[in-house]
C-alpha positions as CSV (number, residue, x, y, z in Angstrom):
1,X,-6.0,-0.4,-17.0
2,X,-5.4,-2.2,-20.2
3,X,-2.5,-3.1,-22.2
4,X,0.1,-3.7,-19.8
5,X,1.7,-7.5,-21.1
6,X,0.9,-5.9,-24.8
7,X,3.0,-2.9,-24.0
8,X,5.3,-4.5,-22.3
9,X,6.2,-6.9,-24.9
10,X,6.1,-4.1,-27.7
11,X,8.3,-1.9,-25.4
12,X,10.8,-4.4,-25.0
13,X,11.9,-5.0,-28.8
14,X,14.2,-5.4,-29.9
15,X,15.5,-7.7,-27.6
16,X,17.4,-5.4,-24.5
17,X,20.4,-5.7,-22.9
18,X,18.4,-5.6,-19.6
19,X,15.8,-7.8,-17.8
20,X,12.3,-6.5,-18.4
21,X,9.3,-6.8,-15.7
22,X,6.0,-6.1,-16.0
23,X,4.3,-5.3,-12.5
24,X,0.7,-5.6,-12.6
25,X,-2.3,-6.3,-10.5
26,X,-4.7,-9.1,-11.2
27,X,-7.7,-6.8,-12.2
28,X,-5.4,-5.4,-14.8
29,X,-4.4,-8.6,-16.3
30,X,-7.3,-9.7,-16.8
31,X,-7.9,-6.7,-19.1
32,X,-5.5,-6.8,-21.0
33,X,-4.7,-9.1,-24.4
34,X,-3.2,-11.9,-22.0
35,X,-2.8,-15.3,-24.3
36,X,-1.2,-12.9,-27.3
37,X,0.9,-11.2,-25.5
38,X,2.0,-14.9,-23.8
39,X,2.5,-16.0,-27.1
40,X,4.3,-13.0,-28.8
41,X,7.2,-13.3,-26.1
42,X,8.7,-16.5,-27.4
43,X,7.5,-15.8,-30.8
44,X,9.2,-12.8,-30.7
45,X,12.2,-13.8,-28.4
46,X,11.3,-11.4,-25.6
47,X,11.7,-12.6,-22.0
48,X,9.6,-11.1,-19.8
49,X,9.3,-10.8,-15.8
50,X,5.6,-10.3,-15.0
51,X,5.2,-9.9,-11.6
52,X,1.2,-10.2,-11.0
53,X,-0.3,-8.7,-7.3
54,X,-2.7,-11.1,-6.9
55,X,-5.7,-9.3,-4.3
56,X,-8.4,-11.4,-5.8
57,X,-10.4,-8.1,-6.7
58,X,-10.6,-5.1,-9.2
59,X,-9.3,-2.5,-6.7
60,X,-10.0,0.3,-8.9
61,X,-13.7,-1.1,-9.7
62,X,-14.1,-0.9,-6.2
63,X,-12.6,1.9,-5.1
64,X,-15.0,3.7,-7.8
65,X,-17.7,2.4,-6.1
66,X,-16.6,4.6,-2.9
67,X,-15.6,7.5,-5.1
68,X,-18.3,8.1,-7.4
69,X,-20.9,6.8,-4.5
70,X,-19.7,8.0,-1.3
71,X,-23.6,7.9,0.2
72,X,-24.2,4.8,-2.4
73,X,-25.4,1.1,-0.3
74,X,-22.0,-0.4,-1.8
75,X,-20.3,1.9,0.7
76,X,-22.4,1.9,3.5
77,X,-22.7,-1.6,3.0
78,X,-18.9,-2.4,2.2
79,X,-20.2,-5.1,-0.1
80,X,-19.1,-4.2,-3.6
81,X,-20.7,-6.7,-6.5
82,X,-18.4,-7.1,-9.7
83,X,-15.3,-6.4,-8.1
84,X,-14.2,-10.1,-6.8
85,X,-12.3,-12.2,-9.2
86,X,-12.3,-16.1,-9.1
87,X,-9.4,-15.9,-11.4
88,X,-6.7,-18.9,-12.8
89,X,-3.0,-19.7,-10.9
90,X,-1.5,-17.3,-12.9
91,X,1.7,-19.0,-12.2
92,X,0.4,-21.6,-14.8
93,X,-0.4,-19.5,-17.7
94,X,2.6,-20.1,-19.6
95,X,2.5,-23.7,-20.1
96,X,1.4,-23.6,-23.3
97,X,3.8,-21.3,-24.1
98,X,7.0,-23.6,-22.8
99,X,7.4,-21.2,-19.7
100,X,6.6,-21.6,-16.6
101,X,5.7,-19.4,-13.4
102,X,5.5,-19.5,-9.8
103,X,3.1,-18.9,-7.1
104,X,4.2,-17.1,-4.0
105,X,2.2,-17.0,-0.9
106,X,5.0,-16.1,1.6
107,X,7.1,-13.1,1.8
108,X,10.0,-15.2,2.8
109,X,9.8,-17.0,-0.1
110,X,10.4,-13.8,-2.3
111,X,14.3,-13.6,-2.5
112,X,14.3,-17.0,-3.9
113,X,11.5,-16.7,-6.4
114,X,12.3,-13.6,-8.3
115,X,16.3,-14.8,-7.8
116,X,14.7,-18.6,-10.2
117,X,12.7,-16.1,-12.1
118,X,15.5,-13.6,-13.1
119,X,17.2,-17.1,-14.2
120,X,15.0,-17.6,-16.7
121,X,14.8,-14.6,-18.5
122,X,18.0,-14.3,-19.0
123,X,18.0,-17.9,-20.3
124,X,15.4,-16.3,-22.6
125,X,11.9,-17.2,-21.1
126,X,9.4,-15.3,-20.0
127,X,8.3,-16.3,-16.3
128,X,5.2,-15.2,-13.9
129,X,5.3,-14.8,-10.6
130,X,1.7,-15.3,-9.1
131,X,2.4,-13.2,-5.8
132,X,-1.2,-13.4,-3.7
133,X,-1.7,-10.7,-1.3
134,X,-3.4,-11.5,2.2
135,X,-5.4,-8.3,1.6
């Protein structure tokens, strides 16, 4: 679950001739090294594309809960404590960093989004696209 923007970053040096994206749910953002690996992209000149599936939840955390508990109260229940996350825009996390992101609540409004995204990595900035998923 961890290590995805880390990876990603690490993976793409030295600079490539192609775009690279990082896809990546919410839950697993969160785990990973998220402000370092922000800052070692224009440190390190390495665009990135991180596409983040926003659900508002750790999936996997709750689909243990199922798993590993299939007669457990969270499952008979279906309410599933330490698996909702009241996380940041993610869209706004680079800011600090001189990038920016986008937030995408639409599907229409995909085309256009990844098309201003793919823009600016290969102007050389990293960009995150904050896609929130009605389920």
């Amino acid at each position: 679950m961890a290590g995805g923007s880390a990876s990603r970053s690490a993976s793409s040096s030295p600079p490539p001739k192609r775009p690279v994206a990082l896809l990546i749910g919410d839950g697993s953002f969160l785990y990973n090294p998220v402000i370092q690996g922000l800052g070692a992209s224009p440190d390190q000149s390495l665009p990135l594309l991180i596409v983040g599936f926003n659900n508002r939840k750790y999936r996997a955390r709750q689909e243990n809960h199922t798993e590993y508990y299939p007669d457990g109260v969270a499952a008979s229940s279906g309410i599933f404590y330490g698996t909702h996350i009241n996380g940041p825009d993610y869209s706004e996390l680079g800011r600090p960093f001189d990038f920016g992101g986008r937030r995408v609540s639409a599907a229409s409004e995909l085309r256009d989004v990844i098309c201003d995204a793919m823009k600016d990595v290969a102007g050389g900035k990293t960009s995150i696209l904050n896609i929130e998923l009605s389920r």
